[in-house]
C-alpha positions as CSV (number, residue, x, y, z in Angstrom):
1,X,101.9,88.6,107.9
2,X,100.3,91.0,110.3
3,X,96.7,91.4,110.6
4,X,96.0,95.5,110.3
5,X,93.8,96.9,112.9
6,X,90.8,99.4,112.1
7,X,93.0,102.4,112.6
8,X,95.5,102.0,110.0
9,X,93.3,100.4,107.6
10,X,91.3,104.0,107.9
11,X,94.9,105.5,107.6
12,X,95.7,103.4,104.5
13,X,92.6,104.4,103.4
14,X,92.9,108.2,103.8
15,X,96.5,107.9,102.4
16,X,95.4,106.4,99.1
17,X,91.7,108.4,98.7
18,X,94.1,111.4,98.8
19,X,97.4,110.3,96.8
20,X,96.0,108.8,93.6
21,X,98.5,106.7,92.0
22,X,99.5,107.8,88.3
23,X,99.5,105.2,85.5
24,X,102.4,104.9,83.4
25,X,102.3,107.3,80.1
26,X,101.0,110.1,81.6
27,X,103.6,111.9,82.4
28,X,103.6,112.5,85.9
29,X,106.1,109.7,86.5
30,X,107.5,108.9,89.9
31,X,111.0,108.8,91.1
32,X,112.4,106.2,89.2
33,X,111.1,107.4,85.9
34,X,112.4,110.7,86.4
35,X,115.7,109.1,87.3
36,X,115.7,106.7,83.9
37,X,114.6,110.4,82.0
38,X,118.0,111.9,83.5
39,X,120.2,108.8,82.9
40,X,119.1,108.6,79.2
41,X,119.5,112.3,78.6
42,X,122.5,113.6,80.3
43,X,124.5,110.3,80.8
44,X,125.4,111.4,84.2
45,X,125.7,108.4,87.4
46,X,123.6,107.0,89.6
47,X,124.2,109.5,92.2
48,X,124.0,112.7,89.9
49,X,120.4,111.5,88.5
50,X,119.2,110.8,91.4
51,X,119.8,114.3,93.4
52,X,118.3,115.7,90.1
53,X,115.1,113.4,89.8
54,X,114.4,114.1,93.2
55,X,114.9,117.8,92.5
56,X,112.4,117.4,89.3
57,X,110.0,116.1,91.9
58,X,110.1,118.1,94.2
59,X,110.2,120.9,92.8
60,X,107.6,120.0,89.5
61,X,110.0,121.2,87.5
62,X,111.4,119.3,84.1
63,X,114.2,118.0,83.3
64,X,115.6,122.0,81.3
65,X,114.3,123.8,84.5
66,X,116.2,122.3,86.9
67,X,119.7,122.2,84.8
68,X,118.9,125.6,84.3
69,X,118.4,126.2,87.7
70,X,121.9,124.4,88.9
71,X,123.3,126.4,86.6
72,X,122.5,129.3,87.2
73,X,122.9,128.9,91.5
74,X,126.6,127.8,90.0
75,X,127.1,130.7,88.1
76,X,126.0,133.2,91.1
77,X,128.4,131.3,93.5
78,X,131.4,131.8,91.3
């Protein structure tokens, strides 16, 4: 394993001093839990769940919000 120099462990540092990590059960799940949330919900595949968990987080929107949203973008196109 590589040794770190000064720099990045100040980088490291910075990186986690400003992105605190979330504990499970609190709601602010990460990627994969938004994924599992879509899975069990809608039933949809791996790829579906996963363009809509990243849209959940990156948009901080739940689950409704950003059905309603696709749905809506749909609706306007047609």
């Amino acid at each position: 394993m590589t040794e770190l120099t000064e720099e990045e462990y100040d980088e490291l540092d910075e990186y986690f001093t400003k992105n605190t990590i979330m504990p499970l059960g609190t709601g602010n799940g990460g990627f994969f839990m938004k994924r599992k949330e879509v899975v069990d919900t809608l039933g949809v595949d791996g790829l579906v769940a996963d363009y809509i968990a990243g849209k959940m987080l990156s948009t901080k929107q739940p689950l409704r919000a950003v059905i309603h949203n696709l749905v809506k973008r749909e609706m306007a196109l047609a």
